[in-house]
LUMBAFI-753999 format. One line per 10 residues: number of its first residue (from 1); their letters; for each residue z, x, y of N, C-alpha, C, O. Coordinates in pm, whole numbers. Atoms other than C-alpha are relative to their C-alpha. Layout:
BEGIN
NUM = A = Z,X,Y,Z,X,Y,Z,X,Y,Z,X,Y ~ ...
***
This chain:
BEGIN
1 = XXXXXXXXXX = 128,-23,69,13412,9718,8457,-101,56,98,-116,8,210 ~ 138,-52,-99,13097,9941,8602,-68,-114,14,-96,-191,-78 ~ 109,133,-32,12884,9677,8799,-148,57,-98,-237,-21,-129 ~ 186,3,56,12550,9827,8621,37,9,-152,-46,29,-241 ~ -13,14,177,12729,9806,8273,20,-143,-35,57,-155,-152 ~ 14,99,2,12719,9416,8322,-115,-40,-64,-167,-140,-15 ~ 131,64,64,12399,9377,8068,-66,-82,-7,-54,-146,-112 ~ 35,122,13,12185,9123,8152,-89,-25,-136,-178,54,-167 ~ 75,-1,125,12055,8974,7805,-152,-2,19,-218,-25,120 ~ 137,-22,16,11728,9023,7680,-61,-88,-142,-37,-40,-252
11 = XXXXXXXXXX = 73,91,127,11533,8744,7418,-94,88,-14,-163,124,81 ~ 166,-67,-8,11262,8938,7304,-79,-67,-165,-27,-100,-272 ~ 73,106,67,11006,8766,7107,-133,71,-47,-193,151,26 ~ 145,-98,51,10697,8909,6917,-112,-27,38,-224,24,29 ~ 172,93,-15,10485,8649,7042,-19,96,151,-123,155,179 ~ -9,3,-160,10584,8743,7430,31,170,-7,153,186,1 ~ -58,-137,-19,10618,9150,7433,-105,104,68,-227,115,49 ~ 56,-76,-63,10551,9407,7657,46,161,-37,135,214,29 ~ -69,-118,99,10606,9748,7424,0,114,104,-102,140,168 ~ -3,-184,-86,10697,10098,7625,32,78,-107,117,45,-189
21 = XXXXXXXXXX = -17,-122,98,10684,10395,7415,107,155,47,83,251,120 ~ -92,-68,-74,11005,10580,7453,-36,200,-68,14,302,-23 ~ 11,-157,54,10867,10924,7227,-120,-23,-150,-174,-122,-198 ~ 113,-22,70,10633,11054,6977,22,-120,-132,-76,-172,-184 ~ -76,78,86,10872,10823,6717,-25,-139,-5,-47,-207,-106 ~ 9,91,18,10845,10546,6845,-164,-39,-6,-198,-136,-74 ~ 133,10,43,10466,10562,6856,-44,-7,-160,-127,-74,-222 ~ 60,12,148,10450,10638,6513,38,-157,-99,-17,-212,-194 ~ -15,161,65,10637,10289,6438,-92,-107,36,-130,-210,-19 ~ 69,164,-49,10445,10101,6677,-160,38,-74,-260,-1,-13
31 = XXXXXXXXXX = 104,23,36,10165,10196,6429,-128,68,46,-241,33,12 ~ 125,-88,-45,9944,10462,6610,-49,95,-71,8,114,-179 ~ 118,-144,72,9725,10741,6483,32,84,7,114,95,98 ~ -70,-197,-51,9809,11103,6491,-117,37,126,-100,127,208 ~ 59,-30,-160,9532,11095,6771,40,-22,110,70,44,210 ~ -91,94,-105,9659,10855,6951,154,64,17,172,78,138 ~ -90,-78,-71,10005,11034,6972,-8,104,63,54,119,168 ~ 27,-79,-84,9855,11356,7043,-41,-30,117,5,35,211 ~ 43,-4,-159,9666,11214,7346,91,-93,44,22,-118,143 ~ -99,68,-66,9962,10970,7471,96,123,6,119,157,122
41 = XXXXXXXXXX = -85,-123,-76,10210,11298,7449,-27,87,96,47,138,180 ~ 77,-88,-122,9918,11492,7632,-11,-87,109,34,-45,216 ~ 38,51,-167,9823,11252,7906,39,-90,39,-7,-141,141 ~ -80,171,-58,10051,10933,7928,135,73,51,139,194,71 ~ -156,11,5,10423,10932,7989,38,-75,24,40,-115,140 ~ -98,87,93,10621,10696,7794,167,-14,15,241,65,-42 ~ -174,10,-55,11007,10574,7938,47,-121,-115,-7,-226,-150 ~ -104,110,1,11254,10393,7793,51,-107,100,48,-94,223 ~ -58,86,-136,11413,10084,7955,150,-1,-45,206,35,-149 ~ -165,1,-15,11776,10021,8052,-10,-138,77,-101,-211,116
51 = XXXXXXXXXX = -84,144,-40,11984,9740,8172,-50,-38,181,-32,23,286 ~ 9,37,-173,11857,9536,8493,162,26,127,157,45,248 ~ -137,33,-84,12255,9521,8633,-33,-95,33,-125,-168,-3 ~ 2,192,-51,12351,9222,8844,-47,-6,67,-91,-121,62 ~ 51,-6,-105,12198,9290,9139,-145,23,12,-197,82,107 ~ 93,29,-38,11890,9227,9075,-49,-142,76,-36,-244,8 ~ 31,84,-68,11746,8983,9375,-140,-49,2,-217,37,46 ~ 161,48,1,11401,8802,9350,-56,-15,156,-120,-115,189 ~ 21,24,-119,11354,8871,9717,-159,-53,8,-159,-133,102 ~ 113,-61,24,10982,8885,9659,-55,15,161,-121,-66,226
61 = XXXXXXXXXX = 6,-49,-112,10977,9093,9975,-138,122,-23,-110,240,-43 ~ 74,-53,-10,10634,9228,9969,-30,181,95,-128,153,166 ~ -36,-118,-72,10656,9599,10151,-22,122,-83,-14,134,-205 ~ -4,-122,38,10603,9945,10136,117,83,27,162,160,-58 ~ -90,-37,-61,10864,10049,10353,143,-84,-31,153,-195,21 ~ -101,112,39,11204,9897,10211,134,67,80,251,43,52 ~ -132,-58,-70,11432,10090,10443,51,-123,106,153,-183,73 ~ -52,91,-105,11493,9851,10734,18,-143,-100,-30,-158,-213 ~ -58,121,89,11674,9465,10640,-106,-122,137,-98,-133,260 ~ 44,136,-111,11450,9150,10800,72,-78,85,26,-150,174
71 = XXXXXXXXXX = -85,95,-97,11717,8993,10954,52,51,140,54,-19,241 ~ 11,4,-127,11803,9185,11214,-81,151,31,-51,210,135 ~ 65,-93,-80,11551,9488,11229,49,156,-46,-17,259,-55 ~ -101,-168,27,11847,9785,11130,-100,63,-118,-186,-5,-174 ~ 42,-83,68,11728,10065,10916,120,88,-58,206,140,12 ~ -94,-63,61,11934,10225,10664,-35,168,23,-147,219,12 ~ -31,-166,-11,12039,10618,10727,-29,20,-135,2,-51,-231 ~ -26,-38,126,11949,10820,10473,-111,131,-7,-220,127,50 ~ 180,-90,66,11699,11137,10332,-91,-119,-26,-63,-226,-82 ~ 116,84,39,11377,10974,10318,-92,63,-114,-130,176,-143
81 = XXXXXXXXXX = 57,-28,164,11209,10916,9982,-141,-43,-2,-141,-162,28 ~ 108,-32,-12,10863,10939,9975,-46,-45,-187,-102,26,-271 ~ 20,9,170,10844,10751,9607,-121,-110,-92,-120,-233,-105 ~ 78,78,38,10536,10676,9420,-11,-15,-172,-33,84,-242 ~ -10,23,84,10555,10494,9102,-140,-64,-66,-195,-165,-20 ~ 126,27,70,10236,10483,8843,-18,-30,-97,46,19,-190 ~ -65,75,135,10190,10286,8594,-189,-9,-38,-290,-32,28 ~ 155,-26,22,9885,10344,8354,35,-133,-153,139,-190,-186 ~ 55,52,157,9800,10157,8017,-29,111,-150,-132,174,-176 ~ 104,-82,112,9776,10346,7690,-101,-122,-70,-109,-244,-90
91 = XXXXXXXXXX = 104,24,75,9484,10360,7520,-18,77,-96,53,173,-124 ~ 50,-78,127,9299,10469,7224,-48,140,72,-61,251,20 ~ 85,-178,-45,9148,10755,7448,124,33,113,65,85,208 ~ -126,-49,-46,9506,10832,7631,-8,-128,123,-19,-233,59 ~ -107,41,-49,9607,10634,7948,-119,-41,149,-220,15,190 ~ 155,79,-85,9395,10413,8218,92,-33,80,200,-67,33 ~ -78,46,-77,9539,10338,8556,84,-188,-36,18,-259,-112 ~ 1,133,10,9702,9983,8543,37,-67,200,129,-64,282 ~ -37,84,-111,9600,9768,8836,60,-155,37,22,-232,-51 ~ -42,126,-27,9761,9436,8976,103,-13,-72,108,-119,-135
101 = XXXXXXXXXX = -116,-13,57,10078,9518,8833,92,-38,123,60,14,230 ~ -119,-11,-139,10404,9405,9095,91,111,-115,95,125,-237 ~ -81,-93,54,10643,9676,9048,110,-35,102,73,-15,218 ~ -111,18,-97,11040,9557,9228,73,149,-24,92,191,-138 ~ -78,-56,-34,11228,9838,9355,136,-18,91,137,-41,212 ~ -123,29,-50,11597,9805,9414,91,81,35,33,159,-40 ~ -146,-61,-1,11934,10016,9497,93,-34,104,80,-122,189 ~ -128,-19,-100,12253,10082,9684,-78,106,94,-177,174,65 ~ 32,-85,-130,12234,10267,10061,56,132,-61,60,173,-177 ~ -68,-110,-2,12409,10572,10143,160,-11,-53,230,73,-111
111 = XXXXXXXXXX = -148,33,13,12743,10407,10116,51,-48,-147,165,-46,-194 ~ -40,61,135,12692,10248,9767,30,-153,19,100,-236,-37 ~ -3,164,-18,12632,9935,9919,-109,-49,-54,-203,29,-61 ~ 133,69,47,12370,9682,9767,29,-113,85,145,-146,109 ~ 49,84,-32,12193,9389,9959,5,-140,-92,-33,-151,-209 ~ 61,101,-2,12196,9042,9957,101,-27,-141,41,-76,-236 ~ -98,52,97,12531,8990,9701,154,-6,39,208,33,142 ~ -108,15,-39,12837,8921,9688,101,87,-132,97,67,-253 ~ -66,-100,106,13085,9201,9523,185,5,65,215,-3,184 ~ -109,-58,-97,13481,9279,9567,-26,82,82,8,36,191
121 = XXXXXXXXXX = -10,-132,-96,13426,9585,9755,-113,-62,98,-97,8,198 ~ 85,30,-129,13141,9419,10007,-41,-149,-28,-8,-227,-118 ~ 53,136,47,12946,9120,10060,-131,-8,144,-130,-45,261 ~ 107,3,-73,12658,9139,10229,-154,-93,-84,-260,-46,-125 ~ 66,132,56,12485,8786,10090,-93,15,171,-48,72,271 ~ 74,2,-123,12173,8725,10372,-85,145,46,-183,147,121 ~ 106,-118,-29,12048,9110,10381,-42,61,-43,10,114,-141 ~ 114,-46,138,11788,9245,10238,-25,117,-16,-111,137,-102 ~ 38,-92,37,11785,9584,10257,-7,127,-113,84,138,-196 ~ 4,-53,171,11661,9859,9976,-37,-96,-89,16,-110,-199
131 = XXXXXXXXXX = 80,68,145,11435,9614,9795,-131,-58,85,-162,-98,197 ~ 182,84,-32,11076,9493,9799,-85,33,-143,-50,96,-243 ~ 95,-49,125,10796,9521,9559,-160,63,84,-199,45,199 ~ 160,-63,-45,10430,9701,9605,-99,-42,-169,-92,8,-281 ~ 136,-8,109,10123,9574,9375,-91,85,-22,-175,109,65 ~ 82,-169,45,9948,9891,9180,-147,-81,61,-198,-187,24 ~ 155,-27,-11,9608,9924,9347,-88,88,-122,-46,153,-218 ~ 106,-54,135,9294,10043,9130,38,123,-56,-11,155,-164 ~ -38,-146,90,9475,10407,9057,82,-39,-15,160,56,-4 ~ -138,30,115,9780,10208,8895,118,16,95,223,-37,59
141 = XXXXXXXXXX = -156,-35,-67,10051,10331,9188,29,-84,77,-49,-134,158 ~ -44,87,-122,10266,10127,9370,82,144,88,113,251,35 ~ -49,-100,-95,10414,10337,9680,116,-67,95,121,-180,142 ~ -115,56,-59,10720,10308,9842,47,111,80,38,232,57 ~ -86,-119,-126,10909,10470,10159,153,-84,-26,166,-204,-46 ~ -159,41,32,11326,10444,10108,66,129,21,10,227,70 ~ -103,-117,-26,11622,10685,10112,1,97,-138,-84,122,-223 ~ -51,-64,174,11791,10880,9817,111,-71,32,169,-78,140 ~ -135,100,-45,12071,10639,9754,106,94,-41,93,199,-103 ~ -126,-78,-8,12440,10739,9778,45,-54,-167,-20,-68,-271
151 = XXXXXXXXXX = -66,-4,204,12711,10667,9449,65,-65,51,93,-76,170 ~ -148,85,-24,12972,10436,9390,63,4,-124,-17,43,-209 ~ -80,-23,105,13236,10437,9111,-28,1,-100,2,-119,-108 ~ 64,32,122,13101,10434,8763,-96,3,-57,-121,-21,-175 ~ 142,-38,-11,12792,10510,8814,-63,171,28,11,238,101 ~ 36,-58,-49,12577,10804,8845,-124,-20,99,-207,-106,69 ~ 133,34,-59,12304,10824,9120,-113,-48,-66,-150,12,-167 ~ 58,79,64,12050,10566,9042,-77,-74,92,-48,-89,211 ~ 86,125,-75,11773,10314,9142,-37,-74,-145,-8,-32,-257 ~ 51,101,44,11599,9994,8993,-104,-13,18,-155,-28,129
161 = XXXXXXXXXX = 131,39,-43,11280,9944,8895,-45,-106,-117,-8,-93,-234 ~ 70,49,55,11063,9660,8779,-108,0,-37,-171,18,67 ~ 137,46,15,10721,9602,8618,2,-79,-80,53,-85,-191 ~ 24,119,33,10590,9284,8611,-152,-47,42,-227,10,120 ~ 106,82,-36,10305,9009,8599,-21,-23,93,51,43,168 ~ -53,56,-120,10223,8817,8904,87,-113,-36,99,-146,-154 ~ -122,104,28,10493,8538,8933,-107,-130,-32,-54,-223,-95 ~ -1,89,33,10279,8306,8895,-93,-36,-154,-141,-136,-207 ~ 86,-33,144,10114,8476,8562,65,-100,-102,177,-140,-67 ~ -91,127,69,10212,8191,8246,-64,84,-136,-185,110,-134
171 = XXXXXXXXXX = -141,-1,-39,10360,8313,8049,33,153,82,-18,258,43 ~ -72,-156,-94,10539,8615,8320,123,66,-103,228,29,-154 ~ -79,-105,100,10644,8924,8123,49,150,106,-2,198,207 ~ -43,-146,-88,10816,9246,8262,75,32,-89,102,-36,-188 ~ -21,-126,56,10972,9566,8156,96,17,126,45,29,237 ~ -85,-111,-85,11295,9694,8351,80,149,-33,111,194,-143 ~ -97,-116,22,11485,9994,8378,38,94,73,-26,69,176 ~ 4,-72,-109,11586,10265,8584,-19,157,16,-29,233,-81 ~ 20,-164,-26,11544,10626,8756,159,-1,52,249,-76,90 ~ -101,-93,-20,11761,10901,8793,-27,145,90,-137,153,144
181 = XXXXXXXXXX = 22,-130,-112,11780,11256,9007,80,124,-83,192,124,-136 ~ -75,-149,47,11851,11617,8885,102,13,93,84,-9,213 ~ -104,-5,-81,12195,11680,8994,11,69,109,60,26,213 ~ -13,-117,-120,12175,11975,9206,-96,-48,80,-81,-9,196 ~ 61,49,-126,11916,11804,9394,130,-125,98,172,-114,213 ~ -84,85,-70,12157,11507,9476,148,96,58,220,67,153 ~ -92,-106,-78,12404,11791,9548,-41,80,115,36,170,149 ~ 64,-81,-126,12208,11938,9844,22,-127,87,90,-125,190 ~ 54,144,-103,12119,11565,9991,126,-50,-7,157,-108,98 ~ -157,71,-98,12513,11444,9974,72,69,31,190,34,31
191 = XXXXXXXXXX = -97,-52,-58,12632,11736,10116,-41,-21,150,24,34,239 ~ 90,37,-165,12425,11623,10451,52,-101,1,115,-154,-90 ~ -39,111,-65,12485,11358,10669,-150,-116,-35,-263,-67,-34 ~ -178,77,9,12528,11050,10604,73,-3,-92,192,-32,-84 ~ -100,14,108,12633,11066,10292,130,102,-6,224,67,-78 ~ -123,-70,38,12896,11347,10312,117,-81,89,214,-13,122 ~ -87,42,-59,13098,11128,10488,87,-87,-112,208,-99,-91 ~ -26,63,95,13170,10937,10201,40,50,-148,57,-20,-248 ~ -56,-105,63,13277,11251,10007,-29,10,-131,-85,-91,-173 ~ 69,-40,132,13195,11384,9666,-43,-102,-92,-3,-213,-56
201 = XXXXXXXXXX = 47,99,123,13065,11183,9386,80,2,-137,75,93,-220 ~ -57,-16,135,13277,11081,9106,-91,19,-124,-32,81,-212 ~ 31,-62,142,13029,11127,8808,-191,8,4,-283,-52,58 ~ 123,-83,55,12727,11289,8700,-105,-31,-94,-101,-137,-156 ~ 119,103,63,12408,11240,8528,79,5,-179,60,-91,-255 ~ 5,-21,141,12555,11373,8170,155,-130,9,174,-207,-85 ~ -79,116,-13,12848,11127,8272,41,-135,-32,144,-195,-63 ~ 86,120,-25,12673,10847,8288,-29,-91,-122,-151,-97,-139 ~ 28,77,115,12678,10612,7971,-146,-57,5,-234,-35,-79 ~ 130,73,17,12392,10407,8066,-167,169,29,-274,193,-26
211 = XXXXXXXXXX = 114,-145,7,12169,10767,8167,25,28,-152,-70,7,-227 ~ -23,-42,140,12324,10878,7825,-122,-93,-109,-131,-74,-230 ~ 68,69,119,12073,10643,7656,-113,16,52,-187,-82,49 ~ 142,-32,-16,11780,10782,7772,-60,30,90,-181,53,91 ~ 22,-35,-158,11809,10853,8154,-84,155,-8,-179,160,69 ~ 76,-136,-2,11670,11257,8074,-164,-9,-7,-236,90,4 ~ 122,89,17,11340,11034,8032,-72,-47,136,-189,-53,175 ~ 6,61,-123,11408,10890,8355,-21,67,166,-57,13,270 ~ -33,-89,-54,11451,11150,8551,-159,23,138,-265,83,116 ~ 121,2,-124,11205,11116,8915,19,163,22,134,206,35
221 = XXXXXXXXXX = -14,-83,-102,11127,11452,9043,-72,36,101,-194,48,94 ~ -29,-41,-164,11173,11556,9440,-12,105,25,32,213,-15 ~ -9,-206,-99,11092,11823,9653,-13,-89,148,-41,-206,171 ~ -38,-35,-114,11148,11874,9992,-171,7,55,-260,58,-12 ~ 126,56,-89,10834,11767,10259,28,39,143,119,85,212 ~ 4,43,-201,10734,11722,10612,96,-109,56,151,-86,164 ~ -48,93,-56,10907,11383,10646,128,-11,-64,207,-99,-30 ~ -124,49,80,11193,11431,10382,-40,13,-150,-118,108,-156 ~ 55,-14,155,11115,11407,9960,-89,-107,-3,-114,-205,68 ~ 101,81,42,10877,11281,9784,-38,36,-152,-28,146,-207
231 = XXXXXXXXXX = 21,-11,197,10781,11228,9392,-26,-124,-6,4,-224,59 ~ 73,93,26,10571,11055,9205,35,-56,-153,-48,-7,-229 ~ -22,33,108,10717,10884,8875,-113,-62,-122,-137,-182,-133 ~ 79,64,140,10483,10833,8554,47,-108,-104,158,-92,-156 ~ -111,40,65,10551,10558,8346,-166,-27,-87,-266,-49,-19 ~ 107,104,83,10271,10433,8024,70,-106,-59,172,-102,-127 ~ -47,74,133,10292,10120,7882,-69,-56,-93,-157,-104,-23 ~ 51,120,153,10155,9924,7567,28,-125,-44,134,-185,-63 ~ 42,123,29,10010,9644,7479,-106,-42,-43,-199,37,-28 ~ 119,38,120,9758,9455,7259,-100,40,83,-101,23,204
241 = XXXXXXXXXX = 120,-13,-14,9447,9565,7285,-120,-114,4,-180,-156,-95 ~ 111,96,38,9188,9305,7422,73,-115,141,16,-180,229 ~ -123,103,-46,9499,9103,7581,2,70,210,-14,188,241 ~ 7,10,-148,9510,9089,8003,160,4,78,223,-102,75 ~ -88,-22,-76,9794,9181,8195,40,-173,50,-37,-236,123 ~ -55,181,-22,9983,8785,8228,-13,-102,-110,-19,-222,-84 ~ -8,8,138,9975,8717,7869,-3,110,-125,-64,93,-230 ~ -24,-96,19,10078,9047,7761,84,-61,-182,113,-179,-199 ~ -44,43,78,10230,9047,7393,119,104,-71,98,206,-136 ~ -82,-146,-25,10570,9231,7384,130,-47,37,166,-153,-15
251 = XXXXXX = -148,-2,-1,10932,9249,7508,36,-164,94,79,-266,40 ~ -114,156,-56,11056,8943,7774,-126,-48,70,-211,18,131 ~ 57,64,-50,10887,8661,7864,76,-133,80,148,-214,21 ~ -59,42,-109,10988,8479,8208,59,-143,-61,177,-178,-52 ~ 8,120,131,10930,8138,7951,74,27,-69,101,-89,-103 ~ -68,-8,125,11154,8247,7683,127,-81,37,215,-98,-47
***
């Protein structure tokens, strides 16, 4: 079985929901205006979510920089990713930064290794590297320095991302799901070192069952920098109007 086709369940509850608007469609169910879609298609952008996998870890490893592992200092090889993720609020007048949001970012290295589990093919229980979280400051972005991760069987190139309450918000609600990479970009960056050592990639974004449900949504884009790539991912989400970020009313609640 693909490790990220392991679905972790989801209760979702009407009382406890945190709504993302995956297209103009689903806006029109969740009851908006023909204004309100025009200015959320013009100035928000609205993702779908996908499956946490297993490997999600509650390190709550505070950081910007998630390349190096705390334990002993190492730094993972890799293109450096330059990735800032922004997370706004719709509104009735389109889309408002959202601050004091934690946002967890997770993946595999170059090798298609993940941190801090235990798998047949590795086991690296105790190290933490490729994960932390960053709390959106007053323009909504959390910012992160990392690689472009490598592939492993079943998968197409991929990361993990969270948005959530603070942990100790009552009741704690979040929204997961993940990014993806235009192929021919990840075809430039694993024909370089380190990853070409670890030789072609068995499958592709159109490949990809879990991208197949909405990954073209997901899709971060990269360009080429001073220090390596960099891109900035948009995400809006929705929620009652009136209601405070840590009693949000919507998809999973930490309580359920």
């Amino acid at each position: 079985m693909d490790r990220d086709d392991q679905t972790v369940g989801l209760i979702l509850s009407r009382r406890h929901a945190l709504r993302l608007l995956a297209s103009g469609t689903a806006l029109a169910v969740a009851g908006c205006s023909d204004k309100m879609m025009s200015t959320a298609i013009a100035g928000c952008v609205a993702r779908p979510d996908q499956t946490e996998g297993p490997y999600f870890v509650d390190e709550l490893l505070n950081r910007t920089d998630i390349r190096s592992d705390p334990s002993d200092g190492s730094v993972k090889p890799g293109a450096r990713l330059d990735l800032n993720i922004a997370v706004t609020r719709l509104t009735n007048d389109g889309c408002e930064p959202l601050p004091g949001i934690y946002v967890d970012l997770w993946h595999c290295d170059h090798l298609g290794v993940y941190s801090d589990v235990s798998d047949p093919g590795f086991n690296t229980v105790g190290k933490k590297f490729l994960r932390g979280y960053q709390v959106t400051g007053e323009d909504g972005i959390a910012r992160f320095v990392t690689i472009v991760p490598g592939w492993y069987s079943g998968r197409t190139v991929h990361m993990h991302f969270k948005i959530r309450s603070a942990p100790v918000a009552t009741p704690g609600l979040e929204f997961t799901s993940q990014l993806y990479f235009d192929d021919a970009t990840i075809d430039i960056i694993h024909a370089q070192s380190p990853y070409v050592a670890k030789g072609q990639r068995t499958r592709r974004n159109a490949q990809d069952g879990i991208f197949n449900d909405g990954g073209s949504q997901l899709l971060v884009p990269i360009a080429l920098g001073d220090e390596g790539y960099a891109g900035t991912f948009d995400i809006a989400l929705q929620y009652d109007v009136g209601v405070e970020p840590g009693s949000w009313s919507g998809v999973k609640s930490r309580d359920d």
